[in-house]
Structures are given as structure tokens and as C-alpha cells.
Backbone as a ProteinNet text record, in pm:
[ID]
protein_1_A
[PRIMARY]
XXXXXXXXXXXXXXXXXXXXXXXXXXXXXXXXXXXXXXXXXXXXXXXXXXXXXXXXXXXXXXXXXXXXXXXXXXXXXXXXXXXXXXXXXXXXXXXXXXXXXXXXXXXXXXXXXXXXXXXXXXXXXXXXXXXXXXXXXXXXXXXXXXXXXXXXXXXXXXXXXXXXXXXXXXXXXXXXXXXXXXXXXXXXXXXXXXXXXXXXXXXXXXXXXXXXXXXXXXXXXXXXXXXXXXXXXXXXXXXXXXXXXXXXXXXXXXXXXX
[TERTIARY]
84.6	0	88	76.3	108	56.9	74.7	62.1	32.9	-86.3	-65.4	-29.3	11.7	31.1	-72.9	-65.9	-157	-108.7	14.7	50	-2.6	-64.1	-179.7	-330.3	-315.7	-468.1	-500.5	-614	-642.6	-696.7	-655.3	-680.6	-621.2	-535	-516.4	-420	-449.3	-386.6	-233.8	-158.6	4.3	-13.5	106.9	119.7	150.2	227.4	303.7	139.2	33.5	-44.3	-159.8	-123.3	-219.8	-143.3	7.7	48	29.3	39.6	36.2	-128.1	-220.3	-329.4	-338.3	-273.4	-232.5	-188.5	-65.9	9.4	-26.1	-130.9	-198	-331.4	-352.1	-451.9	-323.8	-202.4	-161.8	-105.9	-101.5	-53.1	-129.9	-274	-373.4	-424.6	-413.7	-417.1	-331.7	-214.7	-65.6	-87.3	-25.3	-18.6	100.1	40.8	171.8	332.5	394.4	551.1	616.5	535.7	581.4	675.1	726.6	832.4	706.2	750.1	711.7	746.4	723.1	817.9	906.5	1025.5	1134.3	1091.6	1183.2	1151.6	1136.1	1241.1	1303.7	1155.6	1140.8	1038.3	859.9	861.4	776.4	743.3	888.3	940.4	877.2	991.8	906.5	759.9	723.4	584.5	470.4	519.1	414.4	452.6	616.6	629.8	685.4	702.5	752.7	870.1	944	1054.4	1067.2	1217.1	1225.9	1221.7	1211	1167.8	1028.2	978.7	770.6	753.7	817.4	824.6	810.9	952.4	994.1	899.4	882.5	743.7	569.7	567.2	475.9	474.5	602.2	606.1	569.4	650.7	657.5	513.6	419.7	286.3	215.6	232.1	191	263.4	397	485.7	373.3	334	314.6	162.2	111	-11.5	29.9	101	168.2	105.7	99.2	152	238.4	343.3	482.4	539.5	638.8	771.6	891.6	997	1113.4	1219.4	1317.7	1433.5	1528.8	1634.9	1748.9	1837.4	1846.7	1924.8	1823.4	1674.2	1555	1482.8	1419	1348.8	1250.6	1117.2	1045.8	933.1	866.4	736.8	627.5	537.8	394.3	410.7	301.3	301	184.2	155.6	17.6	-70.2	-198.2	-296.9	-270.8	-311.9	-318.5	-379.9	-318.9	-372.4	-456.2	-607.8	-702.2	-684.8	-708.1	-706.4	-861.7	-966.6	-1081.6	-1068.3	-1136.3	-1132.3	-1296.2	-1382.4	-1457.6	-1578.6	-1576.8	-1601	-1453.4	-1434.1	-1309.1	-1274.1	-1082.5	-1065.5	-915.6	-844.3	-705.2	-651.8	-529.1	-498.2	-440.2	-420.4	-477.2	-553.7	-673	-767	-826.8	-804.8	-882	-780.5	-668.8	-603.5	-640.2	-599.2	-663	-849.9	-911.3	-1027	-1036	-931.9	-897.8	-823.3	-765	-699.4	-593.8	-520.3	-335.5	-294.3	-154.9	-65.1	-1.9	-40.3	27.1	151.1	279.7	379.3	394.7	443.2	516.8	654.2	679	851.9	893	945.2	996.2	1148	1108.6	1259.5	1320.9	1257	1316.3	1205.9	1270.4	1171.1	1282.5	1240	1301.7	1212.4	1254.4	1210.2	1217.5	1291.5	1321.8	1283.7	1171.4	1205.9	1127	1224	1186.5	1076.1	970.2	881.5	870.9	784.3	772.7	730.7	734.6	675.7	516.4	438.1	340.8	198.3	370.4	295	369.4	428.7	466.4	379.5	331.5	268.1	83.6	7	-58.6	-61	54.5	79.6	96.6	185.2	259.8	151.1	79.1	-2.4	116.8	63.3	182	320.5	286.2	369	486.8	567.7	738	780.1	637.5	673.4	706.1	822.6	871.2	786.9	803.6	724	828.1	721.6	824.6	794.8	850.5	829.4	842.1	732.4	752.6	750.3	890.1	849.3	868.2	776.4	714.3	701.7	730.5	737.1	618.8	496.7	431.8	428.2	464.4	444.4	365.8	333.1	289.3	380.4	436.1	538.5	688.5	691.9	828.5	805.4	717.4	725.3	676.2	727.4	670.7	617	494.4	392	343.7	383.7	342.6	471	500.8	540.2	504.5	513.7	451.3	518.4	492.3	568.9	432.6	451.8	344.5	440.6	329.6	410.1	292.7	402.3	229	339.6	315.6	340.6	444	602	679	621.8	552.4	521.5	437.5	396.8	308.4	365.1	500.6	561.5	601.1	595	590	442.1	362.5	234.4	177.5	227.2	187.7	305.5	304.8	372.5	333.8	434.9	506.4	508.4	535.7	516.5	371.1	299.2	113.8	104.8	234	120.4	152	254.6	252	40.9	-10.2	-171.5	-263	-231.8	-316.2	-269.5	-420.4	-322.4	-281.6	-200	-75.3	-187.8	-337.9	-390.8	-500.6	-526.3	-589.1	-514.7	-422.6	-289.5	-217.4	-278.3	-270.1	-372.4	-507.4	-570.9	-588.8	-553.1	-546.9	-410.9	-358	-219.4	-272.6	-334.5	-365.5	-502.2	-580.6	-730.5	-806.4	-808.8	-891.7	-916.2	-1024.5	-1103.4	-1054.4	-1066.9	-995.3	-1180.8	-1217.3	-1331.5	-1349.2	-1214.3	-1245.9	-1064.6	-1086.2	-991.5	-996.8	-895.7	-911	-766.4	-779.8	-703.2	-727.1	-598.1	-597.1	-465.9	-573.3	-507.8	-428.5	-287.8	-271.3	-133	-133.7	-24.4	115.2	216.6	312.3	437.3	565.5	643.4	747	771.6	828.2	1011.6	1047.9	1172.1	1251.3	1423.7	1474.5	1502.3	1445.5	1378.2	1274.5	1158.2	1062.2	1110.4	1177.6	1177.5	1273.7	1380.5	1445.3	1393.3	1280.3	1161	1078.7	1091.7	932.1	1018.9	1123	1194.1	1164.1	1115.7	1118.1	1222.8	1195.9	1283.7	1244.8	1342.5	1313.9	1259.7	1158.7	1071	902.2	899.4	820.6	701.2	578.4	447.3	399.2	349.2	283.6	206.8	77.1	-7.8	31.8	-0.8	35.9	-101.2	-97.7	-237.9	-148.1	-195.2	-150.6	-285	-231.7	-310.5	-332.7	-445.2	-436.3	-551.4	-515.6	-637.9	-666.9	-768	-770.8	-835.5	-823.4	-874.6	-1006.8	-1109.6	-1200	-1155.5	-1010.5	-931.7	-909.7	-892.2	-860.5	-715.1	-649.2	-510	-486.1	-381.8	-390.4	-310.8	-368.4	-339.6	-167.5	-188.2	-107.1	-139.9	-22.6	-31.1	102.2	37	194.3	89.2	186.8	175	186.8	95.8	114.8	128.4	265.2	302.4	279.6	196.5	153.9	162.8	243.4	295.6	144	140.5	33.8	31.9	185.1	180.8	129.9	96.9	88.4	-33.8	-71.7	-243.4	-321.3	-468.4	-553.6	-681.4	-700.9	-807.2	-949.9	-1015.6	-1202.1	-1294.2	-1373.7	-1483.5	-1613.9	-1725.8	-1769.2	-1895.7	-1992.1	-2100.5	-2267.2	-2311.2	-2399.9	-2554	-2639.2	-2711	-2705.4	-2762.6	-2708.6	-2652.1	-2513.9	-2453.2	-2492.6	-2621.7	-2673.4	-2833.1	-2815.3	-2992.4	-3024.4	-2906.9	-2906.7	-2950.7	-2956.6	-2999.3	-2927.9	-2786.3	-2717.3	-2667.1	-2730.4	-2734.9	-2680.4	-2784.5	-2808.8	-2708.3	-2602.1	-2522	-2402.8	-2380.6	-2246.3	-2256.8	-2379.7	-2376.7	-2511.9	-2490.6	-2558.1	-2628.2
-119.2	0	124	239.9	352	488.9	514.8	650.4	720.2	805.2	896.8	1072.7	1130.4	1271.5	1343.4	1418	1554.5	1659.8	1700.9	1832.7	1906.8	2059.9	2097.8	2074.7	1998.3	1962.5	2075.7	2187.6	2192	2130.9	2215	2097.1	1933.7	1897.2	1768.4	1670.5	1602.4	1485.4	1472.4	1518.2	1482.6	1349.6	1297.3	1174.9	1084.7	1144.6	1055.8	1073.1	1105.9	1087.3	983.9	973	888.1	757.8	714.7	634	577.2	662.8	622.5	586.6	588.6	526.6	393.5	363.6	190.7	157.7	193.4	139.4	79.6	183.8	122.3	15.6	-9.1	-50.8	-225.2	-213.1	-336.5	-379.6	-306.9	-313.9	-414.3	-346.5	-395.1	-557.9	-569.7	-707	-802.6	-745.9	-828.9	-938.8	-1003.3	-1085.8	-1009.5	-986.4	-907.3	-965	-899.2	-931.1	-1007.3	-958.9	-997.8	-879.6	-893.8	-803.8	-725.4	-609.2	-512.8	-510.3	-488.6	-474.8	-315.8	-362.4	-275.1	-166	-15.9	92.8	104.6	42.1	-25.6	-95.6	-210.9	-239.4	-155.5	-46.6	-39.9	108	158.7	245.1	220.8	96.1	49.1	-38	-46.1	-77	25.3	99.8	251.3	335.5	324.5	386.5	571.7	570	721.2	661.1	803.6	790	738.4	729.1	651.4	785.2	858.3	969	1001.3	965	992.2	816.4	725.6	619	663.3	694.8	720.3	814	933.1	985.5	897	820.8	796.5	671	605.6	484.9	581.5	691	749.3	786.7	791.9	817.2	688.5	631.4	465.6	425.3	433.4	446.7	460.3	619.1	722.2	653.5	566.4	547.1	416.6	325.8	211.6	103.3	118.1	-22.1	-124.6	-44.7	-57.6	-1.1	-56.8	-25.8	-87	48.1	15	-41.8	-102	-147.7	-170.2	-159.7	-94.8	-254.6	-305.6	-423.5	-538	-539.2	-588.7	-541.1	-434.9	-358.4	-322.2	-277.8	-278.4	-337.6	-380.7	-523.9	-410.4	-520.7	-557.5	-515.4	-455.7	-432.7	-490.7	-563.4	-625.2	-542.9	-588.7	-467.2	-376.9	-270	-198.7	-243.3	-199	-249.4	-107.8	-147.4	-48.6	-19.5	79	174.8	203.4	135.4	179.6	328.1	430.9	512.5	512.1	526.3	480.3	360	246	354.7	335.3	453.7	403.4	337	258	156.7	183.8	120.9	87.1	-1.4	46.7	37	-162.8	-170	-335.5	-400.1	-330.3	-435.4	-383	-285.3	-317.1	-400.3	-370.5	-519.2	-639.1	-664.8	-798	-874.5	-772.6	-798.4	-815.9	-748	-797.8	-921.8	-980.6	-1120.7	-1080.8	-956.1	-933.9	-952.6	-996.8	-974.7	-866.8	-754.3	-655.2	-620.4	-654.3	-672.8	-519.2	-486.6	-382.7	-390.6	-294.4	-315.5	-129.8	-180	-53.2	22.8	129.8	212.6	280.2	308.4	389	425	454.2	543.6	592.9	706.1	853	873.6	809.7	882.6	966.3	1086.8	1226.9	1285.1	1305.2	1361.1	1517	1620.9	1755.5	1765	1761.7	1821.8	2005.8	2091.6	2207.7	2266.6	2331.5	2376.3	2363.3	2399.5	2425.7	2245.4	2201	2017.8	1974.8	2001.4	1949.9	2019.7	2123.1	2164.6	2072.6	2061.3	1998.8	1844.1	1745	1618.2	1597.2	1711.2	1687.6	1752.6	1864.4	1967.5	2052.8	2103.3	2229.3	2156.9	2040.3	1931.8	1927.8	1861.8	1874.1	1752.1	1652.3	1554.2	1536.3	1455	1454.5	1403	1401.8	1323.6	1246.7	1109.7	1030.6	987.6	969.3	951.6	801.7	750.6	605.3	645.8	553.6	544	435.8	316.5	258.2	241.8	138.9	74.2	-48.3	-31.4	-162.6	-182.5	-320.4	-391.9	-490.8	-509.6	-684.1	-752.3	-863.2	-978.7	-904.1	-806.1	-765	-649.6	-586.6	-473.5	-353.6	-250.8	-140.2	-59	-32.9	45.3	161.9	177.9	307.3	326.4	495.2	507.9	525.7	564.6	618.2	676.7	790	839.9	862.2	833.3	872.5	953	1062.3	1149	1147.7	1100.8	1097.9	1090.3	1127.4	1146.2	1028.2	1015.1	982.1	829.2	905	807.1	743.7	721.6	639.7	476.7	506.1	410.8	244.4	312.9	219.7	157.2	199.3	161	53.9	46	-17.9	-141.7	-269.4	-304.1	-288.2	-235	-219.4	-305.5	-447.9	-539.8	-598.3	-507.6	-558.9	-483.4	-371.2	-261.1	-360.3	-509.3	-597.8	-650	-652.6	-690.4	-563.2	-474.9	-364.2	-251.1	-128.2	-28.3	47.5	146.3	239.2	299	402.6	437.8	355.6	239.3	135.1	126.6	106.5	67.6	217.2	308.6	428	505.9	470.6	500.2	356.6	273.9	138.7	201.6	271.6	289.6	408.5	519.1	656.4	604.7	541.3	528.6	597.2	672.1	776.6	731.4	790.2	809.3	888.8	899.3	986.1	1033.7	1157	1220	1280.2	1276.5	1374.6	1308.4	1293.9	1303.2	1365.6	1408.3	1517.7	1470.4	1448.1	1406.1	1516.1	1534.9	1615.8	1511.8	1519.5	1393.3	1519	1512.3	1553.1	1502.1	1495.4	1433.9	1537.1	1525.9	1578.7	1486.7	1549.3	1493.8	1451.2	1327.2	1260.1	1334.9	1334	1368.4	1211.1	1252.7	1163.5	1048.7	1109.2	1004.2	908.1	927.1	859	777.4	836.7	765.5	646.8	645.1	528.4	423.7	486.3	339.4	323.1	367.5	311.3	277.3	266.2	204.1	318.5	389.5	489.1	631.8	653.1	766.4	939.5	970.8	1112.9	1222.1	1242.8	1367.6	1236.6	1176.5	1074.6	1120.4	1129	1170	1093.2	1123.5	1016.8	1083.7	1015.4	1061.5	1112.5	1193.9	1219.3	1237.9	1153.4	1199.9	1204.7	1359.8	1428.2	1404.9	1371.7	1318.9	1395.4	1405.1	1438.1	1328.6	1305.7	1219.3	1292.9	1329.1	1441.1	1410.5	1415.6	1339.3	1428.5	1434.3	1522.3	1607.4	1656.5	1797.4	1871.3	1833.2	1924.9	1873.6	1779.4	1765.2	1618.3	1668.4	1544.4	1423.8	1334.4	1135	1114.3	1171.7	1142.9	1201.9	1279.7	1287.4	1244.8	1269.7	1183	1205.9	1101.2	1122	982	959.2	822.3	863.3	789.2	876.9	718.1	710.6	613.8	620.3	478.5	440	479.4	613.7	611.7	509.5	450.7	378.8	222.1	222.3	69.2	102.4	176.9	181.3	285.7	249.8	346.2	353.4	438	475.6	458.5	434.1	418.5	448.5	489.8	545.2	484.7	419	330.8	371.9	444.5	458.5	390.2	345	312.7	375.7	364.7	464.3	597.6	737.9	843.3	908.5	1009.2	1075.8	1201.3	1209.1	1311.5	1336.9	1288	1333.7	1451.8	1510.8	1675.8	1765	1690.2	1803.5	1841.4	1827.7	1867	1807.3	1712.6	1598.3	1729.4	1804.4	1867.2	2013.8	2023.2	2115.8	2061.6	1899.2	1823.7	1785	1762	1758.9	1835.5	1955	2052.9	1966.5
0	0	0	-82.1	-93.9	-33.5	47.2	112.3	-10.8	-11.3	-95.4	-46.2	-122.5	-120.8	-86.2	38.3	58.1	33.3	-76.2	-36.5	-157.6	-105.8	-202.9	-180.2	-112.1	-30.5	85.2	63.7	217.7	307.8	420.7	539.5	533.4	476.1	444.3	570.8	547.5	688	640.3	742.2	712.5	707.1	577.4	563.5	708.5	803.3	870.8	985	974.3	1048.4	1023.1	891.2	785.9	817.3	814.4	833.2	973	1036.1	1222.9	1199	1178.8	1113.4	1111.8	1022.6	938.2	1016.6	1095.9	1154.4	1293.4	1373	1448.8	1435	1347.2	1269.5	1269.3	1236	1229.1	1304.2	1432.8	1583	1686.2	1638.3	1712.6	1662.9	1509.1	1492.3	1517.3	1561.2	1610.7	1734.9	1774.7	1878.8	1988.6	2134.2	2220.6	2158.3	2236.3	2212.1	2104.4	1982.4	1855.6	1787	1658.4	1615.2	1544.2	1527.3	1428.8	1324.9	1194.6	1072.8	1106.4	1036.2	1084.4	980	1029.8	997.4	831.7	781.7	630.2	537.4	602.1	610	557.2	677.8	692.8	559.5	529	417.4	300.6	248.8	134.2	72.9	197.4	171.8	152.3	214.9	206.1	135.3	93.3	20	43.2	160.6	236.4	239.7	331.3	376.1	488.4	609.5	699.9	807.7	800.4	926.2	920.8	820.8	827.4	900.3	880.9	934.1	1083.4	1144.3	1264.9	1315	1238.4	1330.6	1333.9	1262.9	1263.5	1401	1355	1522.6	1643	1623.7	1798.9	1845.9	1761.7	1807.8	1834.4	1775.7	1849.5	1950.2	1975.6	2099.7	2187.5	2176.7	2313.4	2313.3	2247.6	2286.6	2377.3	2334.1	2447.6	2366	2175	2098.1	2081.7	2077.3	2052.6	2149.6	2152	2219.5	2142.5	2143.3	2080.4	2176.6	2126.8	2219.7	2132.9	2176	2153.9	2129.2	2019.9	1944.2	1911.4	1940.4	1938.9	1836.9	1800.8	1722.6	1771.4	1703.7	1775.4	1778.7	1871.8	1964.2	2035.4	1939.3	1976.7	2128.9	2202.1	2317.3	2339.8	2488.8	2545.6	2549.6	2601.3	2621.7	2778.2	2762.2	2871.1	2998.2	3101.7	3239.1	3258.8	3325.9	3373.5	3506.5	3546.5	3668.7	3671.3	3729.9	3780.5	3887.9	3835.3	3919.1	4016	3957.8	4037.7	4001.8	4090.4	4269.2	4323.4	4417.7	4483.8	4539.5	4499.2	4562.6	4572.2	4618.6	4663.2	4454.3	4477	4377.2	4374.8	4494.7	4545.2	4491.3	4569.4	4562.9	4436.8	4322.6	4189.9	4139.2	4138.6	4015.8	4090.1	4197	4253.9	4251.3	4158.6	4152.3	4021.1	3929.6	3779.8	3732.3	3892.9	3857.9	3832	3862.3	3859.5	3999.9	3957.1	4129.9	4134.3	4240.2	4212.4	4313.7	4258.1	4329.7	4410	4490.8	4555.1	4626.4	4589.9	4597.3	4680.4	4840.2	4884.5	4841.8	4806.6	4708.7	4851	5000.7	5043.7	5157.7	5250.2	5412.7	5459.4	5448.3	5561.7	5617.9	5793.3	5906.7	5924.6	5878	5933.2	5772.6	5726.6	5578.9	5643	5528.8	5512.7	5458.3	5499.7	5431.6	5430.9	5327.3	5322.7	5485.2	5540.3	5637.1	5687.1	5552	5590.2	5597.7	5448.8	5446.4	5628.4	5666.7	5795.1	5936.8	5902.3	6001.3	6015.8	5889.5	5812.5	5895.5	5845.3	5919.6	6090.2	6134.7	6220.2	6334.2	6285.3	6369.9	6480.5	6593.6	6640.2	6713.4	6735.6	6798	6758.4	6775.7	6696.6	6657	6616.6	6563.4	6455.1	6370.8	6232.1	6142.5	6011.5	5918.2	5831.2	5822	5735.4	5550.8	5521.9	5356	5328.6	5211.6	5209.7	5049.4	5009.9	4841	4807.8	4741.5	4652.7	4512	4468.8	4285.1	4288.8	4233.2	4207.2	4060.4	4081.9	3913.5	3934.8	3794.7	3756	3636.5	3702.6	3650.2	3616.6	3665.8	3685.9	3635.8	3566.2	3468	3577.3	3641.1	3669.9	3626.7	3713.1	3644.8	3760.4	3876	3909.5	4009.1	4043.7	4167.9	4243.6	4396.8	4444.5	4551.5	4656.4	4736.9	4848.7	4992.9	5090.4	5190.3	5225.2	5329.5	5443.9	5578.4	5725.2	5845	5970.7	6068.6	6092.4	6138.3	6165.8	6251.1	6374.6	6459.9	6446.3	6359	6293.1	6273.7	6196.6	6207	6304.7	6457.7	6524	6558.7	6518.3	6488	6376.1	6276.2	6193.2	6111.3	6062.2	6031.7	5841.6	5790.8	5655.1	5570.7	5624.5	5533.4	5480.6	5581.8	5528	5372.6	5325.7	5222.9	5086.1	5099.4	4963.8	4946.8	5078.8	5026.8	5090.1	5148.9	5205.2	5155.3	5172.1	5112.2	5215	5246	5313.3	5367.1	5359.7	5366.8	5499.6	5463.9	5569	5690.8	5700.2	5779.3	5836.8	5828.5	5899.8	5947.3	5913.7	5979.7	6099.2	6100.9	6202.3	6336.1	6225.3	6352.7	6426.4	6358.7	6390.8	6513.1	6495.8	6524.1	6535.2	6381.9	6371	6215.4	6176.1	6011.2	5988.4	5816.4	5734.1	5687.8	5691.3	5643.9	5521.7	5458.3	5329	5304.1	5127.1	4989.3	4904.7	4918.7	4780	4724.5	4558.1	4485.9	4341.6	4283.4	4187.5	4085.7	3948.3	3831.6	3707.2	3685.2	3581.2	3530.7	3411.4	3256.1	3243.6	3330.6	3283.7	3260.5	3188.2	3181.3	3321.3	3304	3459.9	3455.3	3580.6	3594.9	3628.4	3667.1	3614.8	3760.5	3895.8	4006.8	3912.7	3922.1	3866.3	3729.7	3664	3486.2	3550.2	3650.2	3665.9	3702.3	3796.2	3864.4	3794.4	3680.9	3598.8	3451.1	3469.8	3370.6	3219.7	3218.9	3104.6	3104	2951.2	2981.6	3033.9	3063.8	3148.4	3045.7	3156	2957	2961.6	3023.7	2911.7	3030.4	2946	3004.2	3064.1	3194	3260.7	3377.2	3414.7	3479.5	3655.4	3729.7	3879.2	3890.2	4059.2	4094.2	4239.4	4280.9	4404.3	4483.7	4622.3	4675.6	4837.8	4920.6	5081.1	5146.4	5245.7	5288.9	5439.2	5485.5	5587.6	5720	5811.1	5905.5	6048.1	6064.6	6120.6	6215.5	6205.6	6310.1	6250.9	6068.2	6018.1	5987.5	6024.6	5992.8	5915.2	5817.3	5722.2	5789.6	5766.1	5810.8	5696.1	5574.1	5438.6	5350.4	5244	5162.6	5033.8	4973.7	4827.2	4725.6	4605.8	4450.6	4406.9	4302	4234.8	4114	4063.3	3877.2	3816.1	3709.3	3659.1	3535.8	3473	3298.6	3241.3	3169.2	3061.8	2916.9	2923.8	2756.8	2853.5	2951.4	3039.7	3135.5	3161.7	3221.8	3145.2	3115.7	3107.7	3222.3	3237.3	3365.8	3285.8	3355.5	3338.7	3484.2	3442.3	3581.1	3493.5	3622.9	3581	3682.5	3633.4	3770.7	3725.9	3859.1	3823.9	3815.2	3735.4	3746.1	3640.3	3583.4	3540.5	3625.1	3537.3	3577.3	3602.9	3524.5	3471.5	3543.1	3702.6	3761.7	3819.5	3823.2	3850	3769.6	3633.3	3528.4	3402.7	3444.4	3379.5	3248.8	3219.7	3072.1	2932.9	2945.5	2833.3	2827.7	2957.2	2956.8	2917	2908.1	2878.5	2747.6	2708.3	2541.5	2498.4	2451.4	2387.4	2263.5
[MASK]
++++++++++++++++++++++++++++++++++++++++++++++++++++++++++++++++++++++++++++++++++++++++++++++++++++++++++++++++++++++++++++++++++++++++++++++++++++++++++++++++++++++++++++++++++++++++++++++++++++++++++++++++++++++++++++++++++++++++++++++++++++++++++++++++++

């Protein structure tokens, strides 16, 4: 098949977008961790050059088709792992309800971590107790797929045992140590590029987009139990919210689609 020419066309579809097209189109009929046809390959069949090629892979890349590797070429990628957002759950117990094992792996605890002043006043309240930092890598079958970092009251620590958060989440297991409820979450989700902490634990490279969801969990004084960040492989999870019932009994149906 031949790519044809848009130039002279208005409005017309860049070739290498027309190709990333096809290309996902022959991605998706692939079997996981199979080869791709090589860049060469994929040239003279369509008939472009090998940089409308190369741009056209990197957009199937960033969707998490393919993946390139370096003396390999580049492979078929599996399907995406889902992140149920709601109803809410522990990032546990939804893969474990999808039939994954979701490994966790500790990168690190500072008992004494700096937090900003005002996140330490927040955790710690007027007291002069420290706050500690927990950071976290969970995968499934070796492949990492999120980080994570929790920030909560130092003394917390001798309260709770650590090795429960491989089947519980960090969140359960501090309000058990605290013995108090958490009354209110507030979480804020957004897509930036990861720095070069994170890109080493998630095995990607630095620059590479990936979801943060900043997090507080707040407890009825007014002072937060924990807060942190979960930076999550966008080319290796996609999120879904799932409610039952309309979304729309307030009224507002006809303000979300005119």
C-alpha cells in the first residue's frame, strides 16, 4: 500500500499521520511481544521515507503499541492495564479484583524527611513531631507500572507493620495505627512529563508523560493522616470510571452535550 500525497490539499492529513493510522490498525491485529516490521520495512511498503516512518512509530509508541528497544526492534506491546477510578478503591484491591498480582517493591523510608513547612505543620499539627516519607514501585510480573511516594506522621511508624502494604493499602494501615477516620480526599489527576527520580523506577525515559495523581487524605481535626503522589505508565495503564445509574440526575445531561 502507498501513502498517498496531501500536499496541495487543504486541510489535508500529514502523511506521517495517515500512516500512524495503518500502523496502528496493524498493531492492534498483532499478537503481544511480537516483532514489528522494521523501519526499512515499513518504508518500502508505504512507500515514504524513513523519518515519516519514525514519526509515525513514535505516536503509536506514546499510545503504548509498541515499544522500541534498543538491538531488538520494535514489539507488539500487550494490552493496557485499567485503573478503575470509580467507585473508589485501593490500587490493590482493583487489580486484585482484575486477577493481577500486584507486586510492591519498597525504594526507600526517611524517618526524618523535610517536608515544606506548611505540608509538615498539616501532618505533624503544632507538635514537633517529624514526618516520614515512604516510596514505593508496584508492578505486575516484573514490569513497573506506578510510583509512588506517601508522606504521614513519623510516629506512625511504630504503629503499623510495613510489610502488610505488599496486600493492604498504606492508607488502611494508617488510619489502624492513627485510630482515627480519614473524612475527606481530595485528589488532583494531571499528565506531565516525569523527571529523572521517577523515569528510573518506571523504567522509562526522562521527559516521558505520565499521569500524577496528588493526593491528601484528611482526618475530622482538620489535619492530614497522608499525603503523596502516584506517577503512573500512561503507555501501560488506562483509567475508566464506571457509575452506576445516570450521571446526569441533577440536570445537567443537556449542559455536557448541547
Amino acid at each position: 500500500m502507498r501513502m498517498k500525497s496531501s500536499e496541495g490539499t487543504a486541510r489535508a492529513q500529514p502523511i506521517y499521520l495517515a500512516l500512524a493510522g495503518e500502523l496502528e490498525a496493524s498493531a492492534r491485529a498483532l499478537s503481544p511481544n511480537v516483532l514489528f516490521p522494521t523501519e526499512d520495512q515499513l518504508a518500502q511498503r508505504y512507500g515514504v521515507s524513513r523519518p515519516t516512518v519514525r514519526r509515525a512509530l513514535s505516536l503509536i509508541e506514546a499510545k503504548g503499541l509498541v515499544r522500541r528497544e534498543q538491538g531488538r526492534g520494535t514489539i507488539v506491546c500487550p494490552p493496557k492495564f485499567e485503573r478503575r477510578l470509580v467507585p473508589p478503591r485501593s490500587i490493590i484491591k482493583d487489580f486484585r479484583d482484575q486477577g493481577y498480582h500486584l507486586d510492591t517493591r519498597t525504594v526507600s523510608l526517611d524517618e526524618n524527611f523535610q517536608a515544606d513547612p506548611s505540608l509538615h505543620r498539616q501532618l505533624a499539627g503544632k507538635g514537633k513531631g517529624g514526618v516520614a516519607c515512604l516510596r514505593i514501585v508496584r508492578s505486575v510480573a516484573d514490569e513497573a507500572l506506578v510510583y509512588e511516594t506517601h508522606i504521614f506522621q513519623s510516629g506512625l511508624l511504630r504503629k503499623i507493620d510495613l510489610a502488610r502494604i505488599e496486600s493492604e493499602s498504606l492508607s488502611k494501615l494508617l488510619v489502624e495505627g492513627s485510630g482515627l477516620e480519614i473524612v475527606n480526599s481530595r485528589t488532583i489527576a494531571e499528565i506531565e512529563p516525569c523527571n529523572a527520580e521517577v523515569a528510573f523506577h518506571l523504567s522509562v525515559a526522562v521527559g516521558t508523560q505520565v499521569v500524577i495523581q496528588r493526593f491528601q487524605d484528611q482526618l475530622a481535626s482538620g489535619r492530614l493522616l497522608q499525603a503523596g503522589e502516584m506517577h503512573y505508565r500512561t503507555d501501560r495503564i488506562r483509567f475508566s470510571i464506571v457509575q452506576n445509574g445516570s450521571p446526569y440526575a441533577d440536570g445537567e445531561a443537556d449542559l455536557l452535550f448541547p
